[in-house]
Legacy VTK file of the C-alpha trace (Angstrom):
# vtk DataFile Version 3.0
C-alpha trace
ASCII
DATASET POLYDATA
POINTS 318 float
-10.329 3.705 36.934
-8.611 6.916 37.814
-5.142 5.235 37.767
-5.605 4.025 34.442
-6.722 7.341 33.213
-3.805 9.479 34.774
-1.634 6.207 32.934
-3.511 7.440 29.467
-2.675 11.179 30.174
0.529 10.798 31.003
0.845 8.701 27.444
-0.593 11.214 25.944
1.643 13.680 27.181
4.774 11.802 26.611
3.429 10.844 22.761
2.772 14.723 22.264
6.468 15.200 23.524
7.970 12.426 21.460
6.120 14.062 17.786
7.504 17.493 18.656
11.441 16.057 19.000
11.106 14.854 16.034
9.595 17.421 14.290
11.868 19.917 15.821
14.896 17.762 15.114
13.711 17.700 10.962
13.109 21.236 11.261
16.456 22.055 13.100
18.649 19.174 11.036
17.333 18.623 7.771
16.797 15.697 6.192
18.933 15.724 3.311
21.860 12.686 2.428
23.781 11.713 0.261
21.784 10.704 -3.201
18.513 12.041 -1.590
18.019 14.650 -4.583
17.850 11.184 -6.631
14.657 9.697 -8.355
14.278 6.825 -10.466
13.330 6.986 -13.410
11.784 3.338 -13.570
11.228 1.993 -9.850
10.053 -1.259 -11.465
13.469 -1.905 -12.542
15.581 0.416 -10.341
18.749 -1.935 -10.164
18.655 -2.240 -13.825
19.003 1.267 -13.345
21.314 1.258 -11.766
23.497 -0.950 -13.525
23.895 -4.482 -12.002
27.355 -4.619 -13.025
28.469 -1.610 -10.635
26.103 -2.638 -7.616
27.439 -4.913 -5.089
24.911 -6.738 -3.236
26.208 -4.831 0.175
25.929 -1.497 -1.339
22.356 -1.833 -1.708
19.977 0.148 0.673
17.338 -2.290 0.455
13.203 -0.639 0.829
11.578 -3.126 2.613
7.944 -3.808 4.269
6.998 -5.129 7.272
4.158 -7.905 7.398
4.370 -7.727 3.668
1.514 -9.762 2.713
-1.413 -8.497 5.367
-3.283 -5.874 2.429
-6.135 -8.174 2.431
-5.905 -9.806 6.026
-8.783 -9.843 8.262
-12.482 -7.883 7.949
-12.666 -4.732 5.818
-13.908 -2.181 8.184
-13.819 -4.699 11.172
-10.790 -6.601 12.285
-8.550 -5.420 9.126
-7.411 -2.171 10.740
-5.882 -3.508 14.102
-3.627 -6.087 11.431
-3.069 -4.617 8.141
0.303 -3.101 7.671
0.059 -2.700 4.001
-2.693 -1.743 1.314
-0.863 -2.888 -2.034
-0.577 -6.633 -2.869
3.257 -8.103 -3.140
3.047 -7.867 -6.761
2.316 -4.231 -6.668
4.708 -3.588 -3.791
7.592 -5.039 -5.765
6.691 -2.477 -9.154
6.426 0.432 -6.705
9.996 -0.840 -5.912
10.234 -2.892 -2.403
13.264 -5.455 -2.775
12.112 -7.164 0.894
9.196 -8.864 1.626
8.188 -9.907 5.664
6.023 -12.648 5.144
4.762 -14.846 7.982
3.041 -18.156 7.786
1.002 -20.585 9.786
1.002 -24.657 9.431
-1.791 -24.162 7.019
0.482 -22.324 4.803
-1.655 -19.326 5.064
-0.282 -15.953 5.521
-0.805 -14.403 8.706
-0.146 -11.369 11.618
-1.046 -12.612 14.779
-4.554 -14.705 15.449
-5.625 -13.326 11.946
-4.991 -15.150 8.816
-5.435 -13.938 5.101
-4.730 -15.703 1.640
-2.587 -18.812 0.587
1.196 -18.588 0.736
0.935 -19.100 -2.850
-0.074 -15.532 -3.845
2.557 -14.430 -2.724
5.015 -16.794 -4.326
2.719 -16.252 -7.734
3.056 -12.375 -7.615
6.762 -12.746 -6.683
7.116 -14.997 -9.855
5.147 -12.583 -12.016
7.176 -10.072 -11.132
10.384 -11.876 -11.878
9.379 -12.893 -15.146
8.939 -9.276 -16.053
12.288 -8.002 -15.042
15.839 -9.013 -15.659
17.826 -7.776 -13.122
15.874 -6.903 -10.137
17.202 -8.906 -6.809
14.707 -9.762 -3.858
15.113 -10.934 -0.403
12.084 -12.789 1.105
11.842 -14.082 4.381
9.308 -16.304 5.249
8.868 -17.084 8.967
6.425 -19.422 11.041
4.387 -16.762 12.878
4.561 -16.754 16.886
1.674 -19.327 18.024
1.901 -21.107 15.168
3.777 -24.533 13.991
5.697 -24.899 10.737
4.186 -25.741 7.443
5.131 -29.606 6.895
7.996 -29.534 4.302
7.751 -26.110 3.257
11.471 -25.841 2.754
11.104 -28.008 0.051
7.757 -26.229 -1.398
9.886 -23.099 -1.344
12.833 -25.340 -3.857
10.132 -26.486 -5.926
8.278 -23.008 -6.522
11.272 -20.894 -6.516
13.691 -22.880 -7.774
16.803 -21.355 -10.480
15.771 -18.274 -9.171
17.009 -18.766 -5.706
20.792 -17.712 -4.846
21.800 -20.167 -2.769
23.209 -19.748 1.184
26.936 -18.446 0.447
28.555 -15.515 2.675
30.923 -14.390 -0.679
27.195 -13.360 -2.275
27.491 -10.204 -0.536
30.818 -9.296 -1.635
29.486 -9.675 -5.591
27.665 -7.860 -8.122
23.840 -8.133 -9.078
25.054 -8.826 -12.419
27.209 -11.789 -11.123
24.626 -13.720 -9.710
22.523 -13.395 -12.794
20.226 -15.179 -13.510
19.598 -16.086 -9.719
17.748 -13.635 -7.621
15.817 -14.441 -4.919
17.701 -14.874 -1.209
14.550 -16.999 0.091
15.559 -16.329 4.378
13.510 -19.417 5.687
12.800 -19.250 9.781
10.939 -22.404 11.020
10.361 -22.656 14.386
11.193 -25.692 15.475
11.905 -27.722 12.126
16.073 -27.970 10.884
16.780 -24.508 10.016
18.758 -24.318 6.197
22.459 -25.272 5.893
25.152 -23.430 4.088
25.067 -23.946 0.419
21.897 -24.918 0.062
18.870 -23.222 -1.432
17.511 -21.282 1.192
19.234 -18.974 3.981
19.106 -19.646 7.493
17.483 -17.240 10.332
20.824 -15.629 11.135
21.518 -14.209 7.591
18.599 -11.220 8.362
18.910 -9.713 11.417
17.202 -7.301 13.579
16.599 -5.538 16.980
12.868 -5.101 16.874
11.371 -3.362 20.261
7.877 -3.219 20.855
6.471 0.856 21.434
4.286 3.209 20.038
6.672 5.920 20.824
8.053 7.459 17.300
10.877 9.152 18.876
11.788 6.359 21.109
11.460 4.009 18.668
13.934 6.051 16.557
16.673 6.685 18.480
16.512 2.939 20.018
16.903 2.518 15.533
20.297 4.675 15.429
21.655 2.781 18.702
21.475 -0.353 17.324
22.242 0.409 13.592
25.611 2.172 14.912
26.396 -1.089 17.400
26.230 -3.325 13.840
29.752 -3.728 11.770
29.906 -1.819 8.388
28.312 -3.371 5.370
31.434 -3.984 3.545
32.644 -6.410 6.544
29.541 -8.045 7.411
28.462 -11.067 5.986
23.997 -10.807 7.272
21.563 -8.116 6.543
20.636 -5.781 8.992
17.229 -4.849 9.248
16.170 -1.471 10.569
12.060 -0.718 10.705
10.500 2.569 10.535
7.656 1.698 12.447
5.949 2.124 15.687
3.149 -0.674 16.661
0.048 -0.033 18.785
-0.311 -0.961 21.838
-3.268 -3.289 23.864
-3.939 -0.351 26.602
-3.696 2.461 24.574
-6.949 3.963 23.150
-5.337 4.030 19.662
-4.838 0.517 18.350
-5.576 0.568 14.524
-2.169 0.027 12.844
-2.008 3.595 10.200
-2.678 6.198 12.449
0.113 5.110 15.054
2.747 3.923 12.241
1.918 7.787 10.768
3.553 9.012 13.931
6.946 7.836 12.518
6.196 7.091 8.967
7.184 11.017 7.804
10.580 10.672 9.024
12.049 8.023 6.870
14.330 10.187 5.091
15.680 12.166 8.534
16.405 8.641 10.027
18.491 8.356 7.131
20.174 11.830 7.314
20.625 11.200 11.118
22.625 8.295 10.086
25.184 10.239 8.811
25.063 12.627 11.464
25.721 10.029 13.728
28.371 8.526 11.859
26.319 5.406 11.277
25.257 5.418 7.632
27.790 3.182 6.165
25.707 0.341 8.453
22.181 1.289 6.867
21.113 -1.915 4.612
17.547 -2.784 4.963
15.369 -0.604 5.440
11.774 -1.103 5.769
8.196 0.441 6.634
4.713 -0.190 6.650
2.259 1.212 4.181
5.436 1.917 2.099
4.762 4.671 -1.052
7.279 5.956 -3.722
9.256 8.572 -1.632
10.617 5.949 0.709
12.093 3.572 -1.865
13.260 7.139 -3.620
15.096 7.605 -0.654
16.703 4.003 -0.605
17.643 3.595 -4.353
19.105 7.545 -3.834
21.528 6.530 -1.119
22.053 3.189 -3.376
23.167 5.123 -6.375
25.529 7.329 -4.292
26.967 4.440 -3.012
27.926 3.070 -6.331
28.592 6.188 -7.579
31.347 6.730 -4.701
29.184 9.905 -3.389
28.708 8.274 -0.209
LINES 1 319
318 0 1 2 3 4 5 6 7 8 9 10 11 12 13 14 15 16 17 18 19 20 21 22 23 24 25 26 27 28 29 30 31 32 33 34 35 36 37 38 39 40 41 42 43 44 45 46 47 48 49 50 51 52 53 54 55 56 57 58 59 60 61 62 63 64 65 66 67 68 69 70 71 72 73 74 75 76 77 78 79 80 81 82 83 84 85 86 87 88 89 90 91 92 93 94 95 96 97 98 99 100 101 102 103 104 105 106 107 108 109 110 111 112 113 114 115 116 117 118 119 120 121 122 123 124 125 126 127 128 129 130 131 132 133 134 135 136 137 138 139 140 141 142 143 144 145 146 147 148 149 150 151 152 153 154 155 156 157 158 159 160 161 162 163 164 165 166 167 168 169 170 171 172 173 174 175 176 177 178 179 180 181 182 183 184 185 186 187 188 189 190 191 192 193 194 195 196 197 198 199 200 201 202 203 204 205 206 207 208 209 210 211 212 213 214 215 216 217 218 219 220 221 222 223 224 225 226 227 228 229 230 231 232 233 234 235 236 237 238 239 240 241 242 243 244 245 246 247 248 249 250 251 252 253 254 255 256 257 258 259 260 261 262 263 264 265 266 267 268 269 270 271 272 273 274 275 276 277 278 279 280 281 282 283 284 285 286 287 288 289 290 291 292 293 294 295 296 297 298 299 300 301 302 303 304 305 306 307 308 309 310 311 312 313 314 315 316 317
């Protein structure tokens, strides 16, 4: 008993430590880039924007969220906080302005984060398809992945065809060399990661596992969480000579022997300093490798921050 509670000071202690570098380090650096003085007029229809003629797919700083589809997931008030990651439903995250979506699935075809599961697969397609239908030019990756624990939905690849279907831009590495406005009308890259069924093939409808990539580590440590961000961002090739996307998260995830384990409070540690990770970037020397970017609980300054750096890209500010 008294081991584990020195263990819980000491956590304390560092977690107090790891708040203050990065407060000091905002305070000290900034947190201003490159197109962050930029706001969208419309973030419903921020590429159109933009102008999908001038954006190349590997320009794009892409506002994600991570475990996309968990707003509903679990018991209000009861199990809910220790899973949800976001409180707005995919249809609403995509008008706010997220262009990636983190969903993961069980053989049911439910979504799910863990044990927990929440709603049909096919809300999220639906909202996704709404949400198409009442833009022109907006681009989305989703990935869909079997969660860990779980076993593939039979034939989903082919549910994901069926449901998706002239909207999907099919597994080609030239797509990221090419503007939005050149795969018109096509936009969805649909990033499909079974676990043990045939993963997708080039040139067909769906992309295969190694298109998004990521180095995800497991801590509730904001600062360590950031800098282990940076490290691996600046080990990744450029944008303009890659042929994946590169995932970076702003989050921190609780852990099963701290005292803290609901989801918002701990992602809050690290949530504030989207735009400095950003700004660091550049510092660093790393920012022509930032591509997706994503969050939980995401809100209107972070994809402000994304589309900004977007439009300096294609504006040649950056």
């Amino acid at each position: 008993m008294g081991a584990q509670l020195s263990k819980q000071v000491e956590r304390r202690k560092a977690l107090s430590v790891q708040k203050k570098t990065l407060s000091d380090l905002q305070h000290s650096t900034g947190d201003q880039f490159p197109g962050s003085d930029y706001r969208p007029s419309d973030r419903k229809n921020w590429m159109s924007g933009l102008d999908p003629s001038k954006i190349h797919i590997n320009q794009i700083v892409w506002p994600g969220t991570h475990d996309s589809a968990t707003n509903k997931i679990g018991l209000r008030f009861v199990t809910r906080p220790f899973a949800q990651c976001q409180s707005l439903s995919i249809y609403k995250q995509l008008v706010l302005g997220t262009r990636v979506l983190d969903i993961r699935v069980n053989e049911d075809r439910r979504v799910c984060h863990g044990i927990l599961a929440t709603y049909n697969v096919d809300v999220v397609i639906n909202d996704v398809k709404k949400f198409l239908s009442e833009t022109q030019s907006e681009v989305i990756v989703l990935e869909i992945r079997t969660e860990f624990g779980h076993q593939d939905p039979p034939e989903f690849d082919k549910y994901l065809e069926e449901q998706l279907g002239d909207y999907l831009i099919h597994q080609d590495d030239h797509v990221f060399g090419k503007t939005i406005a050149e795969l018109l009308p096509r936009r969805v890259v649909c990033v499909w990661k079974p676990r043990k069924s045939p993963a997708p093939k080039g040139g067909s409808a769906l992309w295969s596992a190694g298109y998004l990539k990521d180095n995800w580590i497991d801590t509730d440590l904001p600062s360590t969480k950031f800098e282990s961000n940076l490290k691996h961002l600046s080990e990744q090739p450029p944008v303009s000579s890659r042929n994946f996307f590169y995932r970076v998260e702003n989050t921190v995830t609780p852990q099963a022997d701290n005292p803290v384990l609901c989801v918002k409070p701990v992602t809050e540690r690290i949530h504030i300093y989207a735009r400095l990770f950003i700004a660091q970037c550049y510092s660093k020397g790393c920012a022509d490798r930032l591509q997706i970017y994503s969050t939980d609980f995401i809100d209107g300054d972070f994809v402000d921050a994304c589309v900004g750096l977007t439009y300096a890209r294609v504006e040649g500010k950056a």
